[in-house]
C-alpha positions, 0 to 999 in steps of 0.5 A, spaced: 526 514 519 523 514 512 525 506 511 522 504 517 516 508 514 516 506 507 517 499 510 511 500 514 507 503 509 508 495 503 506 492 510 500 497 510 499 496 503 499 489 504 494 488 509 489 494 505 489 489 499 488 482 503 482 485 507 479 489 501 479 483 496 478 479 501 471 482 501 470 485 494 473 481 490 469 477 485 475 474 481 482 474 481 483 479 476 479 484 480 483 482 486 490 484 483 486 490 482 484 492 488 490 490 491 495 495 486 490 501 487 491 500 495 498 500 494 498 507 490 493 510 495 498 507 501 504 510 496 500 517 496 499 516 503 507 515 504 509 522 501 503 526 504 505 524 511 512 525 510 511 531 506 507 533 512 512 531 518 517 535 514 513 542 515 511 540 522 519 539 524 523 542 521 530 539 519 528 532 522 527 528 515 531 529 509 528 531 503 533 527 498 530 520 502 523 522 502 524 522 494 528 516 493 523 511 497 517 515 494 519 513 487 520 506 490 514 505 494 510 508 487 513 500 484 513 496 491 506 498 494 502 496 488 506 490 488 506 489 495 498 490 494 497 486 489 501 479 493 496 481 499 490 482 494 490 476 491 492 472 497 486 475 500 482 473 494 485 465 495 482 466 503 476 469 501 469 464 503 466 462 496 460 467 495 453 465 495 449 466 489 442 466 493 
């Protein structure tokens, strides 16, 4: 169950940075930005939902799991946000100076 979660949890971190810097970004530099910052905020998000299922139901996660894919998610869903940011900054309509 904490795979599958950490799995879903680089998709969602892809998405937030592609449609984030899809809207926000002016440059590129500011597109990887954006995308590894949502990647940290979907990595906290992981932790924070697993660390609360685990009260809710007890001996239903493992603890050892939760800790092993948090500290890969701390290095993956930036990377995985900062793909989907700049992708989304690549996709973004130019801006309209007037």
């Amino acid at each position: 169950m904490e795979t599958i979660a950490a799995i879903v949890d680089c998709a969602v971190a892809t998405g937030l940075g592609f449609h984030l810097a899809r809207l926000w970004a002016p440059t590129a530099v500011w597109a990887l930005l954006i995308g590894v910052v949502s990647g940290g905020i979907c990595a906290v998000a992981y932790f924070g939902t697993t660390v609360l299922a685990g009260e809710l139901m007890p001996h239903a996660l493992d603890a050892g799991k939760i800790g092993f894919w948090f500290l890969m998610l701390i290095f993956a869903a930036p990377v995985c946000g900062a793909l989907g940011g700049f992708a989304g900054y690549r996709r973004a309509p130019p801006l309209n100076p007037f």
